[in-house]
Phi, psi and omega in degrees: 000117198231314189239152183358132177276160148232136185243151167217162183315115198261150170303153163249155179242152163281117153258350159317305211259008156317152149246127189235153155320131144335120159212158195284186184213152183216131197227105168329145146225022170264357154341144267209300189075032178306267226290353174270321148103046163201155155313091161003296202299308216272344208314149161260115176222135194074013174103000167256131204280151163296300171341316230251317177251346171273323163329285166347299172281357177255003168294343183275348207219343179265157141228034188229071193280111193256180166197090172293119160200136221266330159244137162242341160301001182249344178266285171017300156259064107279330180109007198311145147303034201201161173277123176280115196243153184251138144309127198276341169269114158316162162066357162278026174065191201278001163299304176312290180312318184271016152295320200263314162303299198301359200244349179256355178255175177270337180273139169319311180233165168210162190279112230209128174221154146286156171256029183252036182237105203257337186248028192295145174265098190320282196308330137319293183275348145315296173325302183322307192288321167305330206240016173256012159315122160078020169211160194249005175186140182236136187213127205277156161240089185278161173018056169106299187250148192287137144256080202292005164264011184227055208183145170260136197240136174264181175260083100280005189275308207332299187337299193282317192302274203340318204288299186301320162317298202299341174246063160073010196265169190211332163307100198298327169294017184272305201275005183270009182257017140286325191254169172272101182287146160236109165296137190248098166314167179279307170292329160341278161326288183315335172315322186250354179206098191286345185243017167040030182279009186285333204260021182279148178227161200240111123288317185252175180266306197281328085059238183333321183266337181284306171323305205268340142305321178297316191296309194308288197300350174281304178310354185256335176281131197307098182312000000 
């Protein structure tokens, strides 16, 4: 995320008449949070922990609410709706983690975010959700490049992680020329977030203050 947002009013699309599977939903929290030099999970925004509020937003598309994280003692009194689960390797990057959900979860697929996504779009990953029937991981494509941290994974992918783990590998895109992928195109995407804001993420302190500016002005702007 490098440069300034302008936000308008985004389209809306009708997704009522989709059909999405049950599926669990998984939300990375284990990140090192180095270059912001605080926990992610805990940032407050609009008076809400991020965790705290992407649990939330995935409470409309889940009733199987996962939360990965390596403390879970930092979570713990908030109240989340969801099961706090452990990496079964620690330190092994976010492959290890949606490997570590996915294997926790209950539903055949689940839907898998950071939790450094303060603007995820429901009616977007409905769609997302809607389109895993006969494919094993539906994953959006922006310009080109993948957002596996924004994709629904089936557990029939464990294998293939698990495989990749044992040999060291970490890189979440390694298993995907094993399984059958569906790319979620970009004019797909612009129906429901013309503004790729589901896929904005907080790294930096500058991050962070760009996120928090974006929100003032959507709350000031007229609906």
């Amino acid at each position: 995320m490098s440069k300034p947002f302008r936000y308008t009013v985004p389209m809306t699309v009708d997704v009522g008449s989709l059909s999405a599977p049950v599926a669990s939903a998984v939300v990375l929290a284990g990140g090192k949070s180095s270059r912001l030099g605080a926990d992610k999970s805990l940032l407050l925004l609009d008076g809400q922990p991020l965790i705290a509020r992407t649990v939330q937003q995935l409470s409309t598309l889940s009733d199987n609410l996962i939360v990965v994280t390596n403390t879970p003692e930092r979570l713990e009194s908030l109240g989340l709706a969801a099961n706090l689960v452990t990496d079964e390797r620690p330190g092994e990057g976010s492959l290890m983690g949606i490997y570590s959900g996915l294997t926790a979860a209950r539903h055949p697929y689940a839907l898998v975010v950071a939790c450094d996504m303060p603007f995820l779009n429901p009616p977007l990953l409905r769609y997302m959700l809607s389109m895993v029937p006969g494919y094993d991981v539906v994953i959006p494509r922006l310009a080109g490049m993948l957002e596996p941290l924004h994709a629904v994974y089936g557990r029939t992918c464990l294998p293939w992680m698990a495989r990749l783990l044992d040999e060291g590998q970490r890189k979440i895109v390694a298993f995907l020329p094993y399984v059958k992928v569906r790319h979620v195109e970009e004019h797909e995407i612009d129906r429901f977030d013309p503004l790729h804001l589901s896929f904005v993420n907080i790294n930096t302190p500058q991050d962070w203050e760009q996120v928090q500016g974006l929100l003032s002005t959507r709350n000031s702007s007229p609906q």
